[in-house]
Every structure is written in structure tokens, then in C-alpha cells.
C-alpha positions as CSV (number, residue, x, y, z in Angstrom):
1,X,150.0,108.2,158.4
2,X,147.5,109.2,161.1
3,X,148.2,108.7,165.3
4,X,145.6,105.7,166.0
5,X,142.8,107.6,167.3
6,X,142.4,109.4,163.9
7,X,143.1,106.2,161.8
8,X,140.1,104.9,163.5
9,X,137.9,107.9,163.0
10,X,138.8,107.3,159.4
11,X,138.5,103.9,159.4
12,X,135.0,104.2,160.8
13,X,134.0,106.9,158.7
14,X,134.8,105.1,155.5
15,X,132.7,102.3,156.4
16,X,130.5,104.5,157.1
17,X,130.7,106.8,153.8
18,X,130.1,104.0,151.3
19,X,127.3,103.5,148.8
20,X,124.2,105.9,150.2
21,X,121.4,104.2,149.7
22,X,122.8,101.3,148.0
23,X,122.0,97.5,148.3
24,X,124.2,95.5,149.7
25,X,124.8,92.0,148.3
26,X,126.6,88.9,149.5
27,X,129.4,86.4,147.8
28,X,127.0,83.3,147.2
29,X,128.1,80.0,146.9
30,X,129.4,79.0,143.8
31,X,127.8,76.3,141.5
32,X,125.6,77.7,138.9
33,X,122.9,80.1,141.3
34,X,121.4,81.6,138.8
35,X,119.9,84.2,140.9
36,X,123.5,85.3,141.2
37,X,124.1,85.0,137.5
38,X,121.1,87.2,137.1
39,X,122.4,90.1,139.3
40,X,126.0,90.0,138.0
41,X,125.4,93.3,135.4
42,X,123.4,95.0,138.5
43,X,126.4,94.0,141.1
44,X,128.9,95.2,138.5
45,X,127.2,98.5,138.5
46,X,127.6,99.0,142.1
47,X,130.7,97.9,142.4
48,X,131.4,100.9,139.8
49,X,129.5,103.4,141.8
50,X,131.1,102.5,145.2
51,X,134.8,103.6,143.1
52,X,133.0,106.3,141.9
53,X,132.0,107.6,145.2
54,X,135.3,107.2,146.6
55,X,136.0,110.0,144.7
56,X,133.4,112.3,146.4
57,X,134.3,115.0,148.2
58,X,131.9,115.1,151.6
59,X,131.4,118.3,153.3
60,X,130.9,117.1,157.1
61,X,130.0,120.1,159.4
62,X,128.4,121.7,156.4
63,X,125.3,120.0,156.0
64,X,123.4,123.3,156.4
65,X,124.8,125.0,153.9
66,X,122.5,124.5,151.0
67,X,125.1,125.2,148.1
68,X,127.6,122.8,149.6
69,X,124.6,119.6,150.1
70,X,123.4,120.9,146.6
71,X,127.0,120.2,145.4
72,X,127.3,117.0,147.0
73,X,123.7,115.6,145.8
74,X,125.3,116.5,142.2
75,X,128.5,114.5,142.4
76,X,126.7,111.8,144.2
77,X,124.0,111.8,140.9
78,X,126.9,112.0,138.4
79,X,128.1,109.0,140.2
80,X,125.5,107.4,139.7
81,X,125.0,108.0,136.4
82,X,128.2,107.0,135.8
83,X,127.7,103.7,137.0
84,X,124.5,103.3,135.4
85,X,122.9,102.5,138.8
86,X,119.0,103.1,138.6
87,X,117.5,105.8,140.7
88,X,116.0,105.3,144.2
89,X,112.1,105.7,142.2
90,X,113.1,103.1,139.5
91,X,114.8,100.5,142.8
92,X,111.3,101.4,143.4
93,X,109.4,100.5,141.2
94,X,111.9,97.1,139.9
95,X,111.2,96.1,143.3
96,X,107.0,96.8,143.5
97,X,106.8,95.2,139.9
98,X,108.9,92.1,141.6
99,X,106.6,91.6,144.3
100,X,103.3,92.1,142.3
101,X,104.8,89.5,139.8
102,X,105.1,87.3,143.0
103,X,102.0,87.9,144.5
104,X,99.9,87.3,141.4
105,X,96.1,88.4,142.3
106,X,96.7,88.7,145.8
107,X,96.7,92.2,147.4
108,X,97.2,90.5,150.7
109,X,100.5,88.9,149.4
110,X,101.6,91.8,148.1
111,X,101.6,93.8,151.0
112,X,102.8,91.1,153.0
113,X,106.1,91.5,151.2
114,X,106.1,95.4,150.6
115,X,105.2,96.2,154.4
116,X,108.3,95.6,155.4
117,X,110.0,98.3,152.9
118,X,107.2,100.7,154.2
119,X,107.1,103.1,156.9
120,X,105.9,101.9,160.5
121,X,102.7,104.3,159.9
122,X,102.0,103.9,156.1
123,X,102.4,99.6,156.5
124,X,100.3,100.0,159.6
125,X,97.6,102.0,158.1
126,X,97.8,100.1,154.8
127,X,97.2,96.4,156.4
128,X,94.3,97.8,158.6
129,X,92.7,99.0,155.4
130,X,92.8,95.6,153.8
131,X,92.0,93.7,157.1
132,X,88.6,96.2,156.6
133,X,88.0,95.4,153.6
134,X,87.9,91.9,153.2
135,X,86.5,92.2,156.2
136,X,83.7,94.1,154.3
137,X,83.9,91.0,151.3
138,X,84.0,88.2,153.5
139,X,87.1,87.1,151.6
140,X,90.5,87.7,150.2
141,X,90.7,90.9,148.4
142,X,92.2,90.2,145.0
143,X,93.5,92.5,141.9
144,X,91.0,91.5,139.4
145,X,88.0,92.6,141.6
146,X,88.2,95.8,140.2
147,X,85.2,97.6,142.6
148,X,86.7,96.3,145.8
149,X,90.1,97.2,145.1
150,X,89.3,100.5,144.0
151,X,87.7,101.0,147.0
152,X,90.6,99.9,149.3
153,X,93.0,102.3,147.0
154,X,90.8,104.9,147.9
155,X,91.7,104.1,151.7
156,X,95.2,103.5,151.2
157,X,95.2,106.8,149.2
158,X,94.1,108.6,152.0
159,X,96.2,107.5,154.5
160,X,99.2,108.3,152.3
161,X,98.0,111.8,152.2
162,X,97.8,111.7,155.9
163,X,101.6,110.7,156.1
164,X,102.8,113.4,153.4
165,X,101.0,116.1,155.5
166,X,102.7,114.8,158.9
167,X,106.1,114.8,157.0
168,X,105.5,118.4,156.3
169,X,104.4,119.0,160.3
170,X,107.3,117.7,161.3
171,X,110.0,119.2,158.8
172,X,108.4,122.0,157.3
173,X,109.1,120.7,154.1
174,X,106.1,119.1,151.7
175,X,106.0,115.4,150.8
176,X,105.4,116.5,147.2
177,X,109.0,118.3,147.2
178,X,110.9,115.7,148.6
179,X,110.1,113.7,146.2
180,X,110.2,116.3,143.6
181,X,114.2,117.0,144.4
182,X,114.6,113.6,146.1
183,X,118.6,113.6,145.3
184,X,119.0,116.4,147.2
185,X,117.0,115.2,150.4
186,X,118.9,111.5,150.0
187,X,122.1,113.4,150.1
188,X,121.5,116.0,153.0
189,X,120.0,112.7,155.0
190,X,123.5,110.7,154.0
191,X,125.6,113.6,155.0
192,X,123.8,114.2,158.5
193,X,124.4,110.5,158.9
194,X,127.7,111.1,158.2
195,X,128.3,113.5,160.6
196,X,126.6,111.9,163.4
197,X,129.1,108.7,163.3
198,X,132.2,111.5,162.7
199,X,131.4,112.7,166.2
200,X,130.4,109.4,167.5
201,X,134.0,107.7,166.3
202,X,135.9,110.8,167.5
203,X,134.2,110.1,171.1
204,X,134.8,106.4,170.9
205,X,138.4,107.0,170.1
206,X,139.4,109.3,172.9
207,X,137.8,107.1,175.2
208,X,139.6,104.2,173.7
209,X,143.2,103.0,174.2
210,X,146.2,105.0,173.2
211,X,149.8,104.8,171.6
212,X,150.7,108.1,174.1
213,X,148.6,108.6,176.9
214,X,149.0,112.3,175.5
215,X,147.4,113.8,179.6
216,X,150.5,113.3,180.3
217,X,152.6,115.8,178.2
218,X,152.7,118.0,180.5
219,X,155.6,116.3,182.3
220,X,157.6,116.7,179.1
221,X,160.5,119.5,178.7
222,X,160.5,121.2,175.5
223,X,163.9,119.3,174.4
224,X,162.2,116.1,175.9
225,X,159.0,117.2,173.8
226,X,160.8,118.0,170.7
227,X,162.8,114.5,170.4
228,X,159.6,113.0,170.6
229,X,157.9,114.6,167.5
230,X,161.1,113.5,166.0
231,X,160.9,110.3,166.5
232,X,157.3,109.8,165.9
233,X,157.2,112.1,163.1
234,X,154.5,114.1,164.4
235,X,153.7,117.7,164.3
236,X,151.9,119.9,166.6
237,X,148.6,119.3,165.3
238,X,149.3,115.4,165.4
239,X,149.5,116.0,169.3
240,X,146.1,116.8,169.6
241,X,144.8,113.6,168.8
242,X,141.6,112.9,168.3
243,X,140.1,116.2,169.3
244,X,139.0,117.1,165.4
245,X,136.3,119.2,164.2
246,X,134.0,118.1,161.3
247,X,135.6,119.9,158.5
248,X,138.8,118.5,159.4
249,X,137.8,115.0,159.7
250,X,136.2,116.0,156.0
251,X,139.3,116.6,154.5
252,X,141.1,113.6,156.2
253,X,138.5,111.3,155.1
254,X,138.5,112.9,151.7
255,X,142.4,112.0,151.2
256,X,141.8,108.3,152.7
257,X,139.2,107.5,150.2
258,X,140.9,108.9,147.4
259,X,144.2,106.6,148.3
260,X,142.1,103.7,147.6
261,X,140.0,105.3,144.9
């Protein structure tokens, strides 16, 4: 048993350190929806990659260290694999194939649902381009006009090339090998996200409320001091309550998830 403040730096954390990049689905009423019907293999999947990731070890305050995020991206993938969950590209590409089916002939439909997946820049860019060239038609652009659409792919293409080459501005590190070792980056982004709520539950916890209002420890003899790590169980390092580095928090974490796992 953790002192409160660390059971709810846990607790938060294992929220927190669920599924990465996983979608989430809700219990739908019951009565024959066969949309749910349809997903039950795919939810079955996740359900076995969210027990499978329980298992995973994450190494918080050790996101720059290249072998330790390769490590991670490797159990998260044999997780995955595991579970037979598809990869972020084939999500992809379900989804894209979902919304063309939707859309029919209509680029402007299609976009209208895929904008919202897209970032601020490339759905931006990418409804401007078709607002200019329909503009340009005097109509609806549509899939089957091969010459017009052909021409606002050769728009869209550029502006995608003008993301990648801002992504590389900004990180250093090329659009084409993100998505070349795209594990890897998903894993180093889940594990800095990780790290940022660690340190954001550890400072919401010593602001919070208490058992032992532990300032005040000072007042304590060492035979007063010593009955009460007796009766509380606790140890020395129990008395310092919430003030716990990353890797500590990892290991703590590690051993919560793997007591449900």
C-alpha cells in the first residue's frame, strides 16, 4: 500500500498510461445495434492490447535515452501484435477508405469528414485548395473528373510538402523518417506525455489534502517518530510523501499495473 499522495500519482498515471493511441469506444445500448455487433472482433482486440500493455514496463525520466524509448516502442509493437490490433497507417487507411465509401464522388464531402483528423495547417490548406478550385470549375469538384482533381492533388500535394519541411524546422527530424520508424516516434511522444502528467499529479498531490500533514514532523521525538512508522507501517522513504522522482514513480507504476495485469 502507498500513503495517499502516491496512490493518487498512481492512480492518475494509470489512467493516463492506457492504450497509446488507441480508440476509445463506449457500452452502447443494447437491442441488436449492429454497428456494435460489427465492432465486437475490433473491441475484443483492444480490450486484449490494453491487458497486454499493462504488462509494459515504462521508463518515465528516460525518454531521452534512445535505447530505453527503442525498447519501449518494441514491447509496445509486440503488444500490439499480440492483440492483433492494426497499425496507426492501416487505422489510417480503414478510416480514409470509410469516408471515401461515404462520400461517394464528392471530394468536398470527403474532406468535410477527414478535416477534422487532420492537422490545423494541412485541413486549412487542403479546404482552401478545393474552395480554389471549384472556384476555378464553377462547381463541385468530384472524383470522376479526372483533370480537375488531378490538378487540386497537385495543390494538396504541395502543401503537404510544405508541412513535412516545417516538421523537420521545427524538430530537426524529417517527415519521411517519422513515418519511416513511426513506432518509435508514437512511443517517445506517449512516454513524454507520460511524464508530463507524472510531474503534474505529483504537484497536484502535494498541494492536495493529506492523511499527515507531514510539515509538521518536526515536532515529533524520535520514540514519538518511531511508534508512528509502527503503526502506519511506513518506512522512511514512505515519509517523504509525494516528493518522487520520475524513475521512481516508473517503478511504482510498473508494480500497480502489473497487480491488475
Amino acid at each position: 500500500m502507498f500513503p495517499r499522495g502516491r496512490q493518487q500519482v498512481v492512480a492518475a498515471l494509470a489512467r493516463q498510461a492506457g492504450v497509446p493511441a488507441a480508440r476509445q469506444y463506449s457500452a452502447a445500448p443494447a437491442g441488436g445495434d449492429f454497428v456494435l455487433d460489427f465492432l465486437k472482433e475490433d473491441l475484443a482486440a483492444y480490450e486484449t492490447y490494453l491487458e497486454e500493455c499493462r504488462k509494459v514496463y515504462y521508463p518515465l525520466g528516460e525518454s531521452n535515452d534512445k535505447n530505453k524509448v527503442t525498447k519501449f516502442a518494441k514491447d509496445l509493437e509486440a503488444a500490439r501484435q499480440k492483440a492483433k490490433v492494426p497499425t496507426t497507417e492501416e487505422r489510417q487507411k480503414q478510416l480514409l477508405g470509410f469516408f471515401k465509401w461515404q462520400a461517394g464522388d464528392s471530394v468536398r464531402e470527403f474532406y468535410n469528414l477527414a478535416a477534422p483528423l487532420m492537422s490545423p495547417e494541412n485541413a486549412s490548406g487542403a479546404m482552401l485548395a478545393l474552395d480554389e478550385q471549384e472556384k476555378e470549375i464553377g462547381g463541385p469538384l468530384l472524383y470522376s473528373d479526372a483533370k480537375n482533381f488531378a490538378a487540386f492533388q497537385k495543390k494538396t500535394n504541395a502543401i503537404a510538402k510544405q508541412y513535412l519541411d516545417s516538421v523537420k524546422e521545427k524538430t530537426g527530424v524529417s517527415g519521411e523518417e517519422v513515418l519511416k520508424n513511426l513506432s518509435y516516434y508514437e512511443a517517445a511522444a506517449h512516454l513524454k506525455k507520460v511524464e508530463e502528467d507524472a510531474l503534474d499529479a505529483v504537484k497536484r498531490a502535494k498541494e492536495g489534502p493529506r492523511i499527515l500533514d507531514l510539515s509538521q514532523l518536526s515536532d515529533f521525538t524520535q520514540e514519538e517518530m518511531k511508534k508512528l512508522k509502527e503503526m502506519g507501517g511506513l518506512g522512511d522513504g514512505d515519509l517523504k510523501d509525494v516528493d518522487l522522482d520520475l524513475k521512481t514513480i516508473a517503478q511504482m507504476l510498473h508494480k500497480s499495473r502489473m497487480s491488475e495485469a
